[in-house]
N, C-alpha and C positions, 0 to 999 in steps of 0.2 A: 140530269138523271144518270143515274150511275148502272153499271152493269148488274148489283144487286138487289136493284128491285122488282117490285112484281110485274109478274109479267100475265099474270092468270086474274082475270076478275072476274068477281061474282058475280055480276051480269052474263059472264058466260057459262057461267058452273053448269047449265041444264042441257047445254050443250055439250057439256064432255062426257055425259050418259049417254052419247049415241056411240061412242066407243065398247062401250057393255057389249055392243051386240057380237062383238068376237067372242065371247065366252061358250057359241052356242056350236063351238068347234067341238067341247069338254061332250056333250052328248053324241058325238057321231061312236062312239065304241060301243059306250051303251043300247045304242038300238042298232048295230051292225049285231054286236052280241049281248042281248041281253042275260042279265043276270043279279040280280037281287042285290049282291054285297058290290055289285060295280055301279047299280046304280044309286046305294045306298050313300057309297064314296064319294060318286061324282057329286050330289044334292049336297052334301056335307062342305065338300069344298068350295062348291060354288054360291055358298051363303055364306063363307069366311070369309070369297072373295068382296061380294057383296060390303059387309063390311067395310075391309079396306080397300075399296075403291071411294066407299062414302068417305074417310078418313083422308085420302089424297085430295078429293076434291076438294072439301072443307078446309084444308091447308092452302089457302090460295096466292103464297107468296113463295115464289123460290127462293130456296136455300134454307127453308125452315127444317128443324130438325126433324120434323114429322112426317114430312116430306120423305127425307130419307128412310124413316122406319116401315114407311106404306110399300116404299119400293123393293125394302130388304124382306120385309115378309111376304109380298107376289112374287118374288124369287124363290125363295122358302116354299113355297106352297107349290109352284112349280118342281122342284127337286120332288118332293112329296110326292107330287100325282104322278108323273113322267113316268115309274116304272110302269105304273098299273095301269096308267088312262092314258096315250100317245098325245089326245087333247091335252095334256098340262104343259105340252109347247107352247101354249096361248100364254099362259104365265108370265115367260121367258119373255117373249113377243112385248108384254105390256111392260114388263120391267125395261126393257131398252126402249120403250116407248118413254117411258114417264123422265129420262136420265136425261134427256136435251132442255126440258121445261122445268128440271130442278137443280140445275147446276148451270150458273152460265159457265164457268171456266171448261173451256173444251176441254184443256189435259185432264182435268178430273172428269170430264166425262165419257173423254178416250181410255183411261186407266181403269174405271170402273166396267165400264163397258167391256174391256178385255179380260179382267178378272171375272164377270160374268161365262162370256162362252168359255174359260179356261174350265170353270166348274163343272157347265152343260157334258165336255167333253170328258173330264173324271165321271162323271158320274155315267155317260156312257159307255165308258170304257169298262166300268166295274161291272153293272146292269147287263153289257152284253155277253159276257161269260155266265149272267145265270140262265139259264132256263125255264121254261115254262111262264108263269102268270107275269110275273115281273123280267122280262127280257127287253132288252131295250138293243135294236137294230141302229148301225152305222147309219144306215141312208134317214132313219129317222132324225136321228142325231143331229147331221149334217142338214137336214131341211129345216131342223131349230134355230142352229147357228144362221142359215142362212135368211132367214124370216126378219131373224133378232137384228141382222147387220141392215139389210132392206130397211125394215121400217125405223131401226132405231137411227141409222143415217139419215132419212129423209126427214124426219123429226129434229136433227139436229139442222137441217138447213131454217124450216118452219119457225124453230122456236129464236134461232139467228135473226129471220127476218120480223117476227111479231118484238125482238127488241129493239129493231134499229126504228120499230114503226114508232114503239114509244119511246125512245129516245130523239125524234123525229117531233112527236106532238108535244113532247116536254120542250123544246128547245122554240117552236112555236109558240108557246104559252109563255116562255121565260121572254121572245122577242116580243109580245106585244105589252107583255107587264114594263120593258125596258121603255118601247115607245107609249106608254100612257101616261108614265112619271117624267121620260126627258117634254113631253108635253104639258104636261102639268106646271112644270120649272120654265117652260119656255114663256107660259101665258102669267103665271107669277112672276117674271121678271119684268114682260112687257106691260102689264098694268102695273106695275111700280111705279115703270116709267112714266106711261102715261098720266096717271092722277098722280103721281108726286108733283110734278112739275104742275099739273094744270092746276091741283087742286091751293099750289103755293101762288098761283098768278091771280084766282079768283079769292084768293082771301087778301093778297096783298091789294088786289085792285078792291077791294068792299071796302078795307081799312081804309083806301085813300077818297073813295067815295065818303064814307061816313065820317071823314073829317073835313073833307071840303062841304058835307050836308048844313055842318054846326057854325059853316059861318053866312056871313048874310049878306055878301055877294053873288049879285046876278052871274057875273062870267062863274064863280063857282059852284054856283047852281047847275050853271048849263055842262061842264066838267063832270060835274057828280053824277049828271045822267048818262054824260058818255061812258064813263066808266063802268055804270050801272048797266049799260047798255053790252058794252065789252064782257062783262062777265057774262050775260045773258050766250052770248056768242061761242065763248071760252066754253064755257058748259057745252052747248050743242054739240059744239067740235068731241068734247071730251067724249060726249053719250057714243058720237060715230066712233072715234077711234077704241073706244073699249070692244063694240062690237068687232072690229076691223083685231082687235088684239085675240077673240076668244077665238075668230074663226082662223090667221093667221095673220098677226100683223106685219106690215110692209109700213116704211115711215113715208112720208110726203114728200122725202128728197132733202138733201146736205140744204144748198140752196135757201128753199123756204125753214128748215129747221134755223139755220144763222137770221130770217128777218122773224122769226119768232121771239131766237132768245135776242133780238135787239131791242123788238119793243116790252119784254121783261124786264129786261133788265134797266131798258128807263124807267119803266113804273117804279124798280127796285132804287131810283138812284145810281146806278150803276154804267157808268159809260165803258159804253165797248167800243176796244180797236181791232182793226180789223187790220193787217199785214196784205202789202201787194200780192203776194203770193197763196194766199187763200185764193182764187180765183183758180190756183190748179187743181181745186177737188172736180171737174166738174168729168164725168164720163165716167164714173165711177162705176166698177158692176155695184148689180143690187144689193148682195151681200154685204159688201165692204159699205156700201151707201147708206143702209137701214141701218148695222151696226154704227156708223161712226155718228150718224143722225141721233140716235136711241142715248149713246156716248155722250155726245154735246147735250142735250135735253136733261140728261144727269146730273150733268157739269153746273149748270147754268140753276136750277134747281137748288144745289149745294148751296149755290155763291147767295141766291136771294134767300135761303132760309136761314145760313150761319157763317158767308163771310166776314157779313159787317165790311164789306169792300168798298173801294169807289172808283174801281177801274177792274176791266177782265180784255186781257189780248186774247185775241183767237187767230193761229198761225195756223197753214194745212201746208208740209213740204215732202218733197220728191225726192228721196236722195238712196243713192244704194241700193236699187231695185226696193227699195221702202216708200209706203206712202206714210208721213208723220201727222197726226192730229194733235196741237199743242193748244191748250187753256188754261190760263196765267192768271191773275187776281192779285192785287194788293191788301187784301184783308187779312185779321189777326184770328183766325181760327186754325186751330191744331188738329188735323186728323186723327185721335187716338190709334180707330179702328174702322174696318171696313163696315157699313153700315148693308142691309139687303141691296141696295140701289149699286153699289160700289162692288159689291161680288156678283150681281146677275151681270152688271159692264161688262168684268173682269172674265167670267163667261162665258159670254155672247163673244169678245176679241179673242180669248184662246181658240174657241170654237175654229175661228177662221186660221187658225196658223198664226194668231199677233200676241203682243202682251201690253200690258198696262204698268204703267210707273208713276207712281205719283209721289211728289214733294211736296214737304212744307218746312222750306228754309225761312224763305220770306213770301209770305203769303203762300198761295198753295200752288202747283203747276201740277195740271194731269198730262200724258202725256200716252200716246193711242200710238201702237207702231205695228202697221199691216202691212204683207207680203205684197210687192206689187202684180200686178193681176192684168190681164185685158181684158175688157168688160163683152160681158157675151154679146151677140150678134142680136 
């Protein structure tokens, strides 16, 4: 929210009619001294006023130009009354009222402000050399200016603080629109992951079920139910971890993710090796643990729906205050472009401080490189 918006809402508008009730200053002359054409005056102006006070309040965004005209004609009318009525100090009073809630810029409300009492002060400078009905007294003068600086200062503290209040709930509103889309993208990344991968293990395991069904071997028979049986499993897993993703997913750990994607990747054909030094992922904080888990699940994923591989290394190494995640493939597929799966990874590892690099010289290699970290207590 920027310093020019509104700052006056309509839900308050019936609220700023209880400010009206200084106007009822204009009748103390009139029944001190009554007189016919002073009260004929004072009733005349104070339905003008009437007026444009409706017109200020209807204006309910500062810096409108309307705004300004409501404020230059209660000044106006102040000049007007002042010689005849001592009440058209009220005027004055409402004009340096209204200049802190239609201007945020203080110089222009300091500058206007002072051009104000300069006026008060001509005009009683000129008024007090006349005489009689329209004489205008210093000490009046001076308890104008003085009203005008009071109230119109304390207003400029008021209308200071009702903006920082809405530049306060605007910036509130702006932080939880930021957290319901970076949540949004968290839980579309994590179900990506989740049914990408599962949903490739239970179609790859139905395929090999529904071809070991068509032949008429008993051991293949008994196969096909396993199988049949494993999707069964695959699934249940998937239903938990969906839930476990909308409310906040956490993976099952580096660990069981690697004996997952091994028995995938046999169903795929796909023999995995594993490096003596995989063995150093283990103490990971959770961070670095779910992403690199969510990572590999990716990986493995890719390789069973469009390596065409028949081998995937998986290396985890320690070097340079880095921890490296490396997964390798000898398959003939070309990354064009990053696919949803490939930019949520990519993501999720900036997120932590790391980056992502992926090749495809010869077969593909990803390659996962995070800050090294001590795992929390």
């Amino acid at each position: 929210m920027t310093t020019n918006e509104p700052i006056a809402k309509k839900s308050q508008n019936k609220w700023a009619w209880i400010w009206f009730a200084y106007t009822g200053f204009l009748f103390i002359d009139p029944i001190m001294e009554p007189s016919r054409h002073l009260w004929l005056g004072t009733l005349a102006v104070f339905f003008v006023f009437v007026f444009i006070m409706w017109g200020y309040i209807r204006a309910t965004d500062e810096g409108l130009p309307t705004r300004f005209w409501m404020i230059a004609a209660t000044f106006a009318l102040g000049l007007i009354t002042f010689p005849w009525n001592n009440g058209g100090s009220t005027f004055f009073v409402y004009a340096a009222a209204f200049l802190p809630f239609t201007f945020a810029s203080l110089r222009k409300v300091f500058s206007i402000f002072s051009a104000l009492v300069l006026l008060v002060l001509v005009e009683g400078a000129i008024f007090h050399a006349v005489p009689g009905f329209l004489h205008i007294s210093w000490p009046q003068t001076f308890i104008a200016i003085f009203l005008m600086t009071v109230i119109g200062g304390g207003n400029i503290f008021f209308a200071q603080q009702r903006r920082t209040d809405c530049q306060l709930r605007a910036a509130q509103d702006e932080n939880l629109a930021l957290a319901a889309v970076a949540e949004r993208e968290r839980i579309a990344r994590d179900l990506h992951d989740v049914l990408g991968h599962t949903l490739s293990v239970i179609v790859l395991k139905a395929e090999l079920a529904s071809r070991l069904i068509d032949r008429h071997e008993a051991t293949d028979h008994a196969r096909a139910a396993t199988e049949i049986a494993d999707v069964e499993r695959i699934a249940r897993t998937a239903l938990a971890e969906v839930r476990e993703a909308i409310g906040g997913y956490r993976a099952r750990g580096l660990a069981a993710e690697i004996e997952a994607a091994r028995r995938t990747l046999d169903a795929a054909g796909v023999a995995l090796i594993l490096d003596s030094d995989t063995t150093t992922a283990a103490h990971l904080p959770p961070a670095d643990e779910t992403a690199l888990s969510l990572a590999l699940r990716e990986a493995v994923t890719n390789i069973v729906r469009h390596a065409c591989a028949t081998t995937c290394r998986l290396r985890f190494i320690t070097e340079d205050n880095h921890r490296r995640l490396v997964v390798e493939d000898n398959g003939a597929n070309k990354i064009k472009r990053e696919g949803n799966g490939l930019r949520g990874m990519r993501e999720r590892i900036e997120n932590l401080g790391g980056h992502l690099l992926l090749e495809c010289d010869h077969g593909t290699r990803l390659s996962i490189e995070l800050p090294l970290r001590e795992p929390a207590a």
